[in-house]
PLY file of the C-alpha trace (Angstrom):
ply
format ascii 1.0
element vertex 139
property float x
property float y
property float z
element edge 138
property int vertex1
property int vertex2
end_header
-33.84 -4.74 -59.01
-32.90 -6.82 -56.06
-30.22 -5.79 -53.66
-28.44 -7.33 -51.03
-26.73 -6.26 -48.33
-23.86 -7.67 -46.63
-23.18 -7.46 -43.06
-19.43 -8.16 -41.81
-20.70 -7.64 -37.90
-19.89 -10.94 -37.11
-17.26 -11.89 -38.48
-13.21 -11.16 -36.42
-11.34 -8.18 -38.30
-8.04 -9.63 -37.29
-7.87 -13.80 -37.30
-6.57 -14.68 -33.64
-2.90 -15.28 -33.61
-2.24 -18.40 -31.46
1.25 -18.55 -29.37
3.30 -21.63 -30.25
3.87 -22.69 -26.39
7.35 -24.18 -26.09
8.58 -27.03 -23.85
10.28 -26.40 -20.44
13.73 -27.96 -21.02
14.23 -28.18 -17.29
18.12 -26.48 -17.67
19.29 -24.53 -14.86
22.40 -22.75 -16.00
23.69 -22.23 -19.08
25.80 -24.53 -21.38
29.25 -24.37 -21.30
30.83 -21.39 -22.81
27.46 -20.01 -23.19
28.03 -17.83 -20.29
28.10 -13.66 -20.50
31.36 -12.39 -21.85
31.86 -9.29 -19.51
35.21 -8.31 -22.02
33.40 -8.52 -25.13
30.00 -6.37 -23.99
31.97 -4.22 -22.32
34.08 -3.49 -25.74
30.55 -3.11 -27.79
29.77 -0.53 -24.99
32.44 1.45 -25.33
32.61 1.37 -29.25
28.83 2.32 -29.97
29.00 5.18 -26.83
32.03 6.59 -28.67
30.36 6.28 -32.37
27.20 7.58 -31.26
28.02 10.14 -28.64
31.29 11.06 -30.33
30.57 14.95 -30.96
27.42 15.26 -29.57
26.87 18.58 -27.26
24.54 18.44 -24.19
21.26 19.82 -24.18
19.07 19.81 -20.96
15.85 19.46 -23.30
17.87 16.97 -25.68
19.24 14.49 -22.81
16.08 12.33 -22.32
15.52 11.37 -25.66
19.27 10.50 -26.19
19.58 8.29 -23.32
16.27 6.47 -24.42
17.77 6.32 -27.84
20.90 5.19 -26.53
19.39 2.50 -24.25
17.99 1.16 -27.05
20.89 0.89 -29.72
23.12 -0.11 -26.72
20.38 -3.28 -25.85
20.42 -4.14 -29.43
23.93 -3.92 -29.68
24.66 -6.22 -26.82
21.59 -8.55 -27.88
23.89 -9.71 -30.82
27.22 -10.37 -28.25
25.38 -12.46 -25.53
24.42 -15.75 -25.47
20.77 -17.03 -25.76
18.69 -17.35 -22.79
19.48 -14.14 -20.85
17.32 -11.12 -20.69
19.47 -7.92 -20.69
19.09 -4.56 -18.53
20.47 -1.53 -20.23
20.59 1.78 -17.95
22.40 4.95 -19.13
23.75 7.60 -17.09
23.51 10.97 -19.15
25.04 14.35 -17.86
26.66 17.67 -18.43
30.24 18.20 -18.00
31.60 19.97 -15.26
32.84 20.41 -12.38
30.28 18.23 -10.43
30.97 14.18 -9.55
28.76 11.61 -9.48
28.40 8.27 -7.80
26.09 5.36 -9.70
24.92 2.41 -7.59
22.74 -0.39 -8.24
21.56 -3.54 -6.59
19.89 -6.67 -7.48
19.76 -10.49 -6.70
21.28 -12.56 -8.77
22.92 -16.03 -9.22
27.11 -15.12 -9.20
27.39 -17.82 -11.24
25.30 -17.25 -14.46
24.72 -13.61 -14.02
26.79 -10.95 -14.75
27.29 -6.97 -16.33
29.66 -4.74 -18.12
30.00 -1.19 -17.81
31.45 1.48 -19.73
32.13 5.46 -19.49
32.44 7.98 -21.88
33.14 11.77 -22.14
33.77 14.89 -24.15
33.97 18.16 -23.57
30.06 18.45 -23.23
28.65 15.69 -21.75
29.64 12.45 -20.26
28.02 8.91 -19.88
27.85 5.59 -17.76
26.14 2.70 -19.27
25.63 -0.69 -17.71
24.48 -3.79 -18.98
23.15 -6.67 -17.03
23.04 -10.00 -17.99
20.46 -11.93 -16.12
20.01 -16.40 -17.12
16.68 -16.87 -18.04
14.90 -19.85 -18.12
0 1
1 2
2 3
3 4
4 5
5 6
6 7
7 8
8 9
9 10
10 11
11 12
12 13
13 14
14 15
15 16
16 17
17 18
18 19
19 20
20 21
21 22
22 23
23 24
24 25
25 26
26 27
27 28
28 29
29 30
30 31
31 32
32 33
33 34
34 35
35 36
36 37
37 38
38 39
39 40
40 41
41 42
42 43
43 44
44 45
45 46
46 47
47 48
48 49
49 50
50 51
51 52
52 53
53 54
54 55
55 56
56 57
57 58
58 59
59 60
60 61
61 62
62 63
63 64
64 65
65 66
66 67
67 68
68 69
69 70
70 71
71 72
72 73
73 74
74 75
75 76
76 77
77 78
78 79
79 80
80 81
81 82
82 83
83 84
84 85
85 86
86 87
87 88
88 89
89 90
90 91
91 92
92 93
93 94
94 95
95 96
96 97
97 98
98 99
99 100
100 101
101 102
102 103
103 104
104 105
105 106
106 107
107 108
108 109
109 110
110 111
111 112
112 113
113 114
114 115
115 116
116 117
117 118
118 119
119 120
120 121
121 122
122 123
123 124
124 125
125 126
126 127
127 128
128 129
129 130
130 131
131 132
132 133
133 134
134 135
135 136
136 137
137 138
């Protein structure tokens, strides 16, 4: 009997996938009316922190993974309000409630004219939350 053996050493597992490389189309700024909707993030903000965080209790070992979480759905959330072309920063503010207060700054550089965020707060009896949004033109 003759065998034969059969070597697949050589040849790729995976085929290469190739990136379709767009063209630069040289814009600036955005097109008109195209430009972040502060009112209308802000209103997804405050809708999906009061569905998701409506009667949830703090938990010191629970708060990380629900401000990742939240992050997330809030990012998504805002992906489908804002126009194309701008890259979004979520960042969530997660704490117990008490009878503490608490100051959130941030600072970046950004063009006043394209760029933008919304912000929204929410609290129970448990916990509270800040989330902000930024909406940075891309190009």
């Amino acid at each position: 009997m003759l065998h034969r053996r059969v070597s697949f050493s050589g040849l790729p597992i995976f085929q290469p996938i190739l990136k379709t490389r767009l063209e630069n189309t040289y814009r600036i700024g955005p097109d008109k009316g195209c430009k972040f909707d502060v009112e209308r993030v802000q209103q997804v903000l405050e809708g999906t922190l009061a569905c998701a965080l409506g009667t949830a209790a703090y938990s010191p070992q629970g708060s990380a993974p629900l401000a990742q979480s939240l992050t997330e759905l809030l990012q998504n959330q805002a992906k489908e309000v804002v126009p194309p072309r701008y890259k979004l920063v979520c960042h969530v503010v997660l704490g117990q409630q008490g009878q503490q207060s608490l100051l959130v700054a941030s600072r970046g550089l950004w063009d006043p004219e394209t760029d933008s965020f919304a912000s929204a707060t929410f609290s129970n009896a448990s916990l509270f939350a800040v989330a902000t949004v930024y909406g940075v033109y891309f190009e």
